[in-house]
MARLO-526631 format. One record per residue (C-alpha): chain; x, y, z; residue number from 1. Coordinates in steps of 0.1 Angstrom, whole numbers, padded with zeros to 4 digits, always signed. Layout:
N
{c:A, X:X, Y:Y, Z:Z, k:NUM}
...
END
This chain:
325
{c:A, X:-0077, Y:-0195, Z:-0034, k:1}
{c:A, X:-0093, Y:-0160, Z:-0020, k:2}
{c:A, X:-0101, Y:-0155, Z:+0014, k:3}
{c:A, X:-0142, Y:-0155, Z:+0018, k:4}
{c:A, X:-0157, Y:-0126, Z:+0037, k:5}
{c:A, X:-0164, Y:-0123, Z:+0075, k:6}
{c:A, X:-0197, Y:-0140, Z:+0085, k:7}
{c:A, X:-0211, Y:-0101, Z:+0089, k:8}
{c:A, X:-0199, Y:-0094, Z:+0051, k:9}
{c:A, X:-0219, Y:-0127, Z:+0036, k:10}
{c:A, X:-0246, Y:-0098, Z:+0027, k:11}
{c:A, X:-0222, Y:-0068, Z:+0024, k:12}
{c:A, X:-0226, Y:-0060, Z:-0013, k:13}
{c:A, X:-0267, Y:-0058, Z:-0012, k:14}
{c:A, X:-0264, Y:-0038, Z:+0020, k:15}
{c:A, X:-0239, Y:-0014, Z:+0013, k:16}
{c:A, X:-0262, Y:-0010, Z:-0019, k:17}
{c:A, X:-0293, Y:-0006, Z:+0004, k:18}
{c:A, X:-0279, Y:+0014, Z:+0032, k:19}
{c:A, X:-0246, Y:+0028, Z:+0026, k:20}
{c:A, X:-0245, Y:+0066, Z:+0010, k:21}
{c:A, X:-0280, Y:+0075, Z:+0018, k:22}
{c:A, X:-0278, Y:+0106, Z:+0039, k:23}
{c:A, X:-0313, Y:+0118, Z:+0055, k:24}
{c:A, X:-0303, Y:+0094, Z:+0080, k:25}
{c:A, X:-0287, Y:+0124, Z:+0100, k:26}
{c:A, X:-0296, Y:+0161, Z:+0095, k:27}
{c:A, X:-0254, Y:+0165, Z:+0084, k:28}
{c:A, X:-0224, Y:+0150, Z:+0092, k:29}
{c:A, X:-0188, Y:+0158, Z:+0084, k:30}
{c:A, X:-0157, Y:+0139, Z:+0085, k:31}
{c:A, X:-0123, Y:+0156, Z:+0079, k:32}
{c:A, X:-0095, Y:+0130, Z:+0074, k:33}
{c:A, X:-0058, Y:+0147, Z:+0076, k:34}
{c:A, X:-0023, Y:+0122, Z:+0081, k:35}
{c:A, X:+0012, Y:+0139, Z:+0092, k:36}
{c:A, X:+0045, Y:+0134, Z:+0078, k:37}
{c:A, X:+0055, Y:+0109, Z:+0107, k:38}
{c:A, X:+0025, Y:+0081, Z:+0098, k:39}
{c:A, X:+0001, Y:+0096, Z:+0124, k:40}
{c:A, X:-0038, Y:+0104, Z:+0110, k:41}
{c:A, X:-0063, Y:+0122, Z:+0123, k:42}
{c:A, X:-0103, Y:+0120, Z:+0119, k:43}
{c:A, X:-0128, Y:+0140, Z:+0135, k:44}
{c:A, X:-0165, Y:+0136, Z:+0125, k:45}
{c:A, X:-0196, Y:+0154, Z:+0136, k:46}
{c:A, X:-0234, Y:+0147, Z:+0134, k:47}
{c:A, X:-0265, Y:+0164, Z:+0139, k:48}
{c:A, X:-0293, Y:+0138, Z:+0137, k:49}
{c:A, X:-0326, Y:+0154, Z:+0134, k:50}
{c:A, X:-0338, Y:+0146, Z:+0170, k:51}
{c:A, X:-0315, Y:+0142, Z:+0202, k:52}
{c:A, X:-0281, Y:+0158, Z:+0205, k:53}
{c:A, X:-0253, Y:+0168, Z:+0181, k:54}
{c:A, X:-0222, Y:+0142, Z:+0185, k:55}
{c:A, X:-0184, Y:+0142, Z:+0175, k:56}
{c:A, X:-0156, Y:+0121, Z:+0182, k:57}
{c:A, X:-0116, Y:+0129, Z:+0179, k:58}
{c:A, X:-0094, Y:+0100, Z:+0168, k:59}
{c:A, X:-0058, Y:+0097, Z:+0163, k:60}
{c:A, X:-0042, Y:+0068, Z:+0147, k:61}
{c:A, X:-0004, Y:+0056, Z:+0151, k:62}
{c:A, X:+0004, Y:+0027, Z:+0129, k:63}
{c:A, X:+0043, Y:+0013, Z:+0133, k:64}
{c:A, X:+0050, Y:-0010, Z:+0106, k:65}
{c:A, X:+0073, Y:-0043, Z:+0113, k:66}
{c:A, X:+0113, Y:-0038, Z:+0106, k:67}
{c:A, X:+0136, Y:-0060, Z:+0104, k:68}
{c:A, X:+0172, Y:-0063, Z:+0119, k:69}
{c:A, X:+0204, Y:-0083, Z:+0099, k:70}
{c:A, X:+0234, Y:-0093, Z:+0121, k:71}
{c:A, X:+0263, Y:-0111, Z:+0109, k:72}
{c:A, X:+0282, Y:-0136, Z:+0131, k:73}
{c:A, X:+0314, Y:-0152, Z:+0124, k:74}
{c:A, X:+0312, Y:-0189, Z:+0136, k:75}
{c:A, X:+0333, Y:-0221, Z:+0129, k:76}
{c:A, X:+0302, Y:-0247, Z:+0122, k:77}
{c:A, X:+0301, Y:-0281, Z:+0098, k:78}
{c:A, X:+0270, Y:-0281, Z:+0087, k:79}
{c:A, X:+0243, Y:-0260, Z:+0072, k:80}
{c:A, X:+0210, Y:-0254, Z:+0086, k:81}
{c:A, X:+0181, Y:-0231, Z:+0076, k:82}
{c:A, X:+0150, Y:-0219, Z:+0094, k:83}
{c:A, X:+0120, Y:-0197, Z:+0087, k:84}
{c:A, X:+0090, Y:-0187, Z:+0109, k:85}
{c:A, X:+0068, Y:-0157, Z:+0107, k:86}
{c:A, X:+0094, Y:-0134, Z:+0125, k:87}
{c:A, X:+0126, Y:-0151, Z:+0131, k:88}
{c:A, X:+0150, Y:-0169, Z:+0101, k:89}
{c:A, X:+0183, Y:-0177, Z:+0100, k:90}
{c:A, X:+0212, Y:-0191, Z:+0071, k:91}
{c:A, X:+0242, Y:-0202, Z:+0080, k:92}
{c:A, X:+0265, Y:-0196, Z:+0049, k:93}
{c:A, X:+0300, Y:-0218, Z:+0048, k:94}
{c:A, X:+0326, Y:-0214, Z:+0026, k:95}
{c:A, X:+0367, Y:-0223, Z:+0028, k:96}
{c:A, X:+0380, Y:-0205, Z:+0058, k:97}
{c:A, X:+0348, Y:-0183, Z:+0066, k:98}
{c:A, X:+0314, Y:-0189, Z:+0083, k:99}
{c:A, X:+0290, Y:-0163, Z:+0087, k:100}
{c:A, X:+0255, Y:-0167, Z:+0106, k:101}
{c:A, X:+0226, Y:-0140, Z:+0090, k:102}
{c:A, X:+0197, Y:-0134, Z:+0117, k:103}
{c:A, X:+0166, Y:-0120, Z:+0104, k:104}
{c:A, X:+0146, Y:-0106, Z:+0127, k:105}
{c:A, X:+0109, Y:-0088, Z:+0126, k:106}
{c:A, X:+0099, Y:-0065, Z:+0153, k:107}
{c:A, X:+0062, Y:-0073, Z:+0158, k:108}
{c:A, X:+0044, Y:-0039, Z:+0140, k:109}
{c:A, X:+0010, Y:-0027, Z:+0159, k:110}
{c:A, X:-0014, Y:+0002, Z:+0155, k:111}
{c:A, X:-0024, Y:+0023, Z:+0183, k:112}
{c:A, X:-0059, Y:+0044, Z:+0179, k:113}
{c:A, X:-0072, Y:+0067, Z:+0204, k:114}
{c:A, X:-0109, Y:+0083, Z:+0205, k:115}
{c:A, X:-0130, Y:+0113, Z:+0225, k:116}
{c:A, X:-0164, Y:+0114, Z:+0220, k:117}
{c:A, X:-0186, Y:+0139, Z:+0227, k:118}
{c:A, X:-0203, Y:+0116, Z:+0251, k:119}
{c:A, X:-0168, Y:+0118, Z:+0270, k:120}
{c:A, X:-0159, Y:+0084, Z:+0266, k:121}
{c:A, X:-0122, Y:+0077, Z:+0259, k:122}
{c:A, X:-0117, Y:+0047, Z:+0237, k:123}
{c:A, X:-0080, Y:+0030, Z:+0231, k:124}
{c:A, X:-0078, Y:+0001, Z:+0201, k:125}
{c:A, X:-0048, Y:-0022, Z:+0202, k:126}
{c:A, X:-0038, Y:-0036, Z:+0171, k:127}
{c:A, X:-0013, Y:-0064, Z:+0158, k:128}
{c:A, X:-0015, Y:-0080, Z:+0126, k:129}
{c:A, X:+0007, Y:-0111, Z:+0111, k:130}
{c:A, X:+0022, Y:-0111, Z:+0145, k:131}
{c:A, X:+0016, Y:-0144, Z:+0164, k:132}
{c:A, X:+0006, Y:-0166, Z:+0132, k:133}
{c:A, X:+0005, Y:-0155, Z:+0093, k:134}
{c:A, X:-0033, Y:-0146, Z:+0091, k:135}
{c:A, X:-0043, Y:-0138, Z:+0128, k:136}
{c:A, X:-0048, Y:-0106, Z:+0136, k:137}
{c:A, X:-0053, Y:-0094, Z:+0176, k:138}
{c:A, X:-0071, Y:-0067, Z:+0188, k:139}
{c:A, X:-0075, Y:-0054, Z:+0226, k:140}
{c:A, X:-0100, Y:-0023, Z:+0230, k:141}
{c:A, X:-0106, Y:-0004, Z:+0261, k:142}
{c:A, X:-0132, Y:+0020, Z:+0269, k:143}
{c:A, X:-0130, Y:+0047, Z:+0298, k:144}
{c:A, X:-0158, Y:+0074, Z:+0310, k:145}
{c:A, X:-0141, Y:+0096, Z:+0332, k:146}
{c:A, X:-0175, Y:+0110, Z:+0347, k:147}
{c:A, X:-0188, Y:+0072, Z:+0360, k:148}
{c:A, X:-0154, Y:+0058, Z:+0365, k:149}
{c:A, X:-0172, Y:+0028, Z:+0346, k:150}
{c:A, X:-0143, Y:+0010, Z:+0323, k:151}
{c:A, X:-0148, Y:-0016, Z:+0299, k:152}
{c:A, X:-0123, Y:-0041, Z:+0281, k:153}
{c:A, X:-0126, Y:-0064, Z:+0251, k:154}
{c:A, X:-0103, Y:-0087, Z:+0231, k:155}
{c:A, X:-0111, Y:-0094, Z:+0195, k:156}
{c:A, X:-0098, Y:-0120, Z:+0175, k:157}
{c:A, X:-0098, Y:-0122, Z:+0133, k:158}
{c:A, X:-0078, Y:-0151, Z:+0116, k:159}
{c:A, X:-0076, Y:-0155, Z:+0077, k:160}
{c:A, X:-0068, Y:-0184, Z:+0055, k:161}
{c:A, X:-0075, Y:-0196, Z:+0019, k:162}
{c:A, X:-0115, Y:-0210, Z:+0017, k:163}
{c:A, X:-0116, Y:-0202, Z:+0059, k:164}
{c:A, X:-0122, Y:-0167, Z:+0079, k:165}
{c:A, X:-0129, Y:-0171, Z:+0114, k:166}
{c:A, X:-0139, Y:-0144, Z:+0143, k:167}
{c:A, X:-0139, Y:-0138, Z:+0179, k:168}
{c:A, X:-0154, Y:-0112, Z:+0203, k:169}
{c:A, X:-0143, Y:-0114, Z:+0238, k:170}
{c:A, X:-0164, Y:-0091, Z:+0264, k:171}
{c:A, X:-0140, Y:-0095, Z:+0291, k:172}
{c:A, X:-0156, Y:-0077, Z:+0322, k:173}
{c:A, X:-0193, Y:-0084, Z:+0310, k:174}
{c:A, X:-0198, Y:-0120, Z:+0313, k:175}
{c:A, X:-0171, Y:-0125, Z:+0305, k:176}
{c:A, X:-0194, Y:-0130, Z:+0272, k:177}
{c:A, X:-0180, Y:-0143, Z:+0238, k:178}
{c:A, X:-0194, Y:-0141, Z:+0202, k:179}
{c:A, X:-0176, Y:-0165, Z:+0174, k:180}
{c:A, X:-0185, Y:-0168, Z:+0141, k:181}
{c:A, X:-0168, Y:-0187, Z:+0110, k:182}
{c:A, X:-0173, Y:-0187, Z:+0074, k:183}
{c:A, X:-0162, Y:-0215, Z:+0046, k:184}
{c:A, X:-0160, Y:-0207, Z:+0012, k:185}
{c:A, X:-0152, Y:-0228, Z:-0021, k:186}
{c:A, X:-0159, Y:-0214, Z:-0060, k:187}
{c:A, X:-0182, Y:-0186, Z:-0046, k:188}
{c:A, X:-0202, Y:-0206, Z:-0029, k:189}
{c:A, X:-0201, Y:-0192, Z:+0014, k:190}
{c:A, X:-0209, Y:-0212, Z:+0041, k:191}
{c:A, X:-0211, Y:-0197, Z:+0075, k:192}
{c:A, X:-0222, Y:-0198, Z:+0114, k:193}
{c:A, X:-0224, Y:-0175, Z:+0144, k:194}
{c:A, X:-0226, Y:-0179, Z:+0183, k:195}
{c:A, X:-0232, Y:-0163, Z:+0211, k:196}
{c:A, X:-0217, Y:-0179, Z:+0249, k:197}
{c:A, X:-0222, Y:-0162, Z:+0284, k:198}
{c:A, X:-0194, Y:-0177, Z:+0305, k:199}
{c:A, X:-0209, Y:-0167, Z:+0340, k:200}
{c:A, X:-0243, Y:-0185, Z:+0327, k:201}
{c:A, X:-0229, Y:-0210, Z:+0311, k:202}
{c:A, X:-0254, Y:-0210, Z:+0281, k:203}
{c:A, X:-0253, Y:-0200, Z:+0243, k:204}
{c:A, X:-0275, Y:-0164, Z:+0242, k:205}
{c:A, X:-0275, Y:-0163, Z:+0202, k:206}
{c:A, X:-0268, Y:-0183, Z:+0174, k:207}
{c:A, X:-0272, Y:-0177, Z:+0135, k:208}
{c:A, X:-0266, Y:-0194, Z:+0097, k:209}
{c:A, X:-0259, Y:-0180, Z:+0064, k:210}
{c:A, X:-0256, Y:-0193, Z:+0031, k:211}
{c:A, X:-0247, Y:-0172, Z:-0002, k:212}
{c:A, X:-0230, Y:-0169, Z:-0038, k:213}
{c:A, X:-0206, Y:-0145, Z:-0049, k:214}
{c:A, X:-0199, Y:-0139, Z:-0089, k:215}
{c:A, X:-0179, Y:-0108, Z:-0105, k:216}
{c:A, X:-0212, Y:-0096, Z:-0115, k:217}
{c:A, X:-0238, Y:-0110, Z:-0088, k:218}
{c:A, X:-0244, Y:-0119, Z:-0051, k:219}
{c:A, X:-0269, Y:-0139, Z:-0033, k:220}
{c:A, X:-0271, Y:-0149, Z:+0005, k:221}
{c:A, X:-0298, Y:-0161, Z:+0032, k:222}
{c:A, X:-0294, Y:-0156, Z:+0063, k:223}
{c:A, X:-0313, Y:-0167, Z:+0097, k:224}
{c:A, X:-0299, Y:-0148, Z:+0131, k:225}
{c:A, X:-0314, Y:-0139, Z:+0162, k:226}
{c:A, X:-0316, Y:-0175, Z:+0174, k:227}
{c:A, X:-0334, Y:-0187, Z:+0141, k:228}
{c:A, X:-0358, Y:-0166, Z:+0142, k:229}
{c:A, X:-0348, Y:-0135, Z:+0117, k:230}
{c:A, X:-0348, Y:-0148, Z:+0080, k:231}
{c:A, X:-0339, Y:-0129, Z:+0048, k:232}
{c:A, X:-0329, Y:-0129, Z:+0014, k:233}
{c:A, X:-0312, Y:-0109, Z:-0008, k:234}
{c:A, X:-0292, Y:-0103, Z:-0038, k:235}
{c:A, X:-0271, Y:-0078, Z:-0053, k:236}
{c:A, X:-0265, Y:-0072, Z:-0097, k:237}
{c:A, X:-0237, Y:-0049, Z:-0111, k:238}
{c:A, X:-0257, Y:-0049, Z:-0143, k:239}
{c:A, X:-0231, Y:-0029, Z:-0158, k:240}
{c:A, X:-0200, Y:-0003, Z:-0150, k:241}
{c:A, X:-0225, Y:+0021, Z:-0144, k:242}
{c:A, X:-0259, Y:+0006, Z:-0131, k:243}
{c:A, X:-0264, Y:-0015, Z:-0099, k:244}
{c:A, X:-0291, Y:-0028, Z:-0087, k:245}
{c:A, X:-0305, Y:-0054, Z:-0052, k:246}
{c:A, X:-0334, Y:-0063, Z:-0031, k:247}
{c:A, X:-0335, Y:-0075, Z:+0002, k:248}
{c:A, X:-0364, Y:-0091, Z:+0019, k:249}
{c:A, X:-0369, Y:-0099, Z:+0057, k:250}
{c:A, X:-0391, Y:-0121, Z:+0077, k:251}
{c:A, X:-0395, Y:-0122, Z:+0118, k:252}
{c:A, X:-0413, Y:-0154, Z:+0125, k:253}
{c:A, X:-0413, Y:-0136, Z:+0163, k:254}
{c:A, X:-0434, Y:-0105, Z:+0149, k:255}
{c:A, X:-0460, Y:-0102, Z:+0123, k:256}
{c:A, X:-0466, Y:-0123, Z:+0090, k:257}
{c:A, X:-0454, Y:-0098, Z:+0070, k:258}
{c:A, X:-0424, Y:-0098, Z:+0052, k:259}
{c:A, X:-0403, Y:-0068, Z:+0046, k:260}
{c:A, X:-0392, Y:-0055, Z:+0011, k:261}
{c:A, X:-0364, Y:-0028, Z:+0004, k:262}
{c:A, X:-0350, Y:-0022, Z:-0040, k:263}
{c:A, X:-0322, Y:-0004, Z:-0043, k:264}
{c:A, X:-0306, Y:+0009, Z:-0081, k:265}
{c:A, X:-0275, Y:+0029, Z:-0082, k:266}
{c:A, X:-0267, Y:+0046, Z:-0111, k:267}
{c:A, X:-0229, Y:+0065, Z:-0122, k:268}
{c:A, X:-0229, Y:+0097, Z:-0139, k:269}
{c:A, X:-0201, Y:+0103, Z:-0142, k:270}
{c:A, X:-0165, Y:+0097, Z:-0129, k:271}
{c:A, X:-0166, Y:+0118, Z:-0102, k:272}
{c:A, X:-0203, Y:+0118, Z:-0091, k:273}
{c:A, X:-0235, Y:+0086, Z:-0085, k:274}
{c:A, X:-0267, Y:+0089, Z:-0079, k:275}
{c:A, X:-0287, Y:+0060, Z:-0056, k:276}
{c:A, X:-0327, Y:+0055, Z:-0046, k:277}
{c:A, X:-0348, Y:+0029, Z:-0028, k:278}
{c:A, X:-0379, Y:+0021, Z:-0019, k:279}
{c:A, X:-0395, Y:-0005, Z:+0009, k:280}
{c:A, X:-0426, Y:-0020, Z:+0015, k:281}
{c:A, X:-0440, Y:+0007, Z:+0034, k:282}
{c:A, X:-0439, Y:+0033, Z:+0011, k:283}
{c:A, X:-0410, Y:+0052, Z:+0021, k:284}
{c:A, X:-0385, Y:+0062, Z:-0004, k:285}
{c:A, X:-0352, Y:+0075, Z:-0003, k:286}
{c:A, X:-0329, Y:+0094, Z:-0029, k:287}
{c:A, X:-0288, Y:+0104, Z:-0029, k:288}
{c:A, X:-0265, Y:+0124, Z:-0046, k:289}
{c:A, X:-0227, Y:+0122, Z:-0047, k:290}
{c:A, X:-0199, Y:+0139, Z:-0060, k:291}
{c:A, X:-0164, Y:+0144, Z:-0056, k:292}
{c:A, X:-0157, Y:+0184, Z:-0063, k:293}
{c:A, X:-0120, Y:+0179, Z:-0062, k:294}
{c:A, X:-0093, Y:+0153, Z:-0049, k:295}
{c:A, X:-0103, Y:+0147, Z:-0012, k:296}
{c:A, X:-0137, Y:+0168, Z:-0005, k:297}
{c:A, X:-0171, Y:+0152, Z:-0012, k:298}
{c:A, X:-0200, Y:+0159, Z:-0010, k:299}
{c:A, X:-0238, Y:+0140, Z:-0005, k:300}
{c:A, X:-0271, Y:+0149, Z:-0004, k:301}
{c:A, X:-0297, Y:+0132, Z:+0011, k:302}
{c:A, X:-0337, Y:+0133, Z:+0007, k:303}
{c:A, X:-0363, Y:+0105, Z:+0026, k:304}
{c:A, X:-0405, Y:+0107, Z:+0011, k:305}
{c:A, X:-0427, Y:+0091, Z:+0030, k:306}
{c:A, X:-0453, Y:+0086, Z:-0001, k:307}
{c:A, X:-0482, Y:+0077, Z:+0019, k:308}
{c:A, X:-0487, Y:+0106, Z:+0033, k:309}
{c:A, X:-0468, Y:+0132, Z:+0013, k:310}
{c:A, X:-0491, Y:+0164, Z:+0032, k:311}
{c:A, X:-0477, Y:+0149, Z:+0059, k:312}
{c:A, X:-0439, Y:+0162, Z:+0077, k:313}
{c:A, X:-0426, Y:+0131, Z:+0076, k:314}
{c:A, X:-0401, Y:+0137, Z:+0052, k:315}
{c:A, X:-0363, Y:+0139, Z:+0060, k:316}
{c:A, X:-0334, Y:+0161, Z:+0044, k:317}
{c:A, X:-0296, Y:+0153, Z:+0050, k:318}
{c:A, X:-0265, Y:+0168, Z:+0037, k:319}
{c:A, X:-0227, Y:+0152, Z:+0043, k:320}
{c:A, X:-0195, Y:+0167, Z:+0038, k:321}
{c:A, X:-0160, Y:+0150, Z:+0037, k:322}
{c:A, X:-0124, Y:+0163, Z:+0038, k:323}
{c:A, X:-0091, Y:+0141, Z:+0029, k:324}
{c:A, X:-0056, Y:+0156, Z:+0025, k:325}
END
């Protein structure tokens, strides 16, 4: 029995296929990855969009893995007894004339990731995984701007289990406001529900339902958020080990009677390189290309055609580089 995906991952395979890898989106980015010998990694990215300011961030990520600690303890006891939990066990081992009492215990491992953005805000995540229960993973994140004094706090919540993944988003010092969401899932068939609560107002702000299927080879989902009011389809088909192709089609029942319409194909040259287009409804049409040149730099290339009004300079051209050692 597999784990099904987070309620926000019900449509992940058509929109990573539809959104993911295209780069006109920004003007360039780059993202250089680098880890030290003692665990710690480093990633700073960069992006110039092609209106409004260029932005970067600095983050620095310190992950201490759980250990575990054996003591032996001479005792005279006439029975035998034996416990496990999650991060204490014990045995007690008799034989003629010797006792001995093993103690197994696990230090509680975390992750600690710091970020500066450009926009000077300091950010501080908090993580601890298999800690409290076997599939709950905790999260506190903190966000500081030193020019406003404003601070803001948040406790996220993630818990995994065979046929069951469950969420929650705690806003703790606006509201407080939560956002839950939960997703079943049996033989590839996903069941799942989101909310929104304000504490101070006492009232649910959002809610939202999805419904899919999940195959090795195809995907399928529905999905109605925004209160209800935002439906859409989609589905995603590895045709083979080198074409992909999906479709996605949205409805606002709160704007206009038409319904959006975005096909996506992907296409593998080679090992080391893929190329990607897609169209929408309105005409505008986007193409990528990828390629690894060697083990840990990549590089895309982006290009966005309004073809409606090709004379026109509507057209967008984005390049993205990416370092790994």
């Amino acid at each position: 029995m597999s784990v099904p995906p987070a309620f926000s991952d019900i449509s992940k395979t058509s929109n990573d296929l539809l959104n993911k890898d295209f780069y006109h989106i920004a003007a360039a980015k780059i993202d250089v990855k680098s880890r030290a010998p003692n665990g710690v990694s480093f990633n700073v990215k960069g992006t110039s969009t092609h209106e409004g300011p260029t932005s970067a961030s600095v983050e620095a990520k310190y992950a201490d893995p759980p250990t575990g600690m054996v003591f032996n303890l001479l005792c005279f006891i006439t029975t035998t007894h034996s416990h496990i939990s999650p991060t204490l066990s014990h045995t007690i081992i008799l034989s003629r004339g010797y006792a001995a009492l093993l103690i197994f215990h696990q230090r509680a491992g975390l992750s600690l990731t710091q970020t500066w953005t450009t926009a000077n805000v300091l950010s501080t995540k908090l993580e601890l995984d298999n800690n409290f229960a076997k599939g709950l993973k905790a999260e506190a994140l903190t966000d500081f701007v030193p020019s406003s004094q404003k601070f803001g706090a948040k406790l996220n919540l993630y818990f995994k289990q065979p046929n069951f993944n469950a969420r929650a988003f705690f806003d703790v010092l606006k509201g407080p406001v939560a956002n839950v969401d939960a997703v079943l899932g049996r033989d590839g068939f996903l069941v799942g529900g989101e909310a929104g609560y304000d504490v101070q107002k006492a009232a649910i702000t959002r809610y939202s339902l999805a419904v899919g299927y999940t195959a090795a080879e195809y995907s399928a989902a529905i999905t109605a958020t925004s209160s209800l009011s935002v439906f859409a389809a989609s589905y995603y088909h590895k045709v083979n080990s080198q074409a992909e192709a999906g479709a996605k089609a949205t409805w606002d029942s709160k704007g206009s009677n038409n319904v959006g319409m975005e096909v996506a194909g992907k296409y593998r040259l080679d090992p080391t390189s893929f190329a990607k287009a897609k169209i929408n409804d309105r005409g505008i049409a986007a193409f990528a290309y990828n390629v690894n040149l060697r083990p840990g730099v990549t590089v895309g290339l982006g290009l966005s055609l309004d073809t409606q009004n090709l004379n026109e300079a509507a057209h967008k051209v984005g390049t993205s580089f990416e370092f790994e050692g």
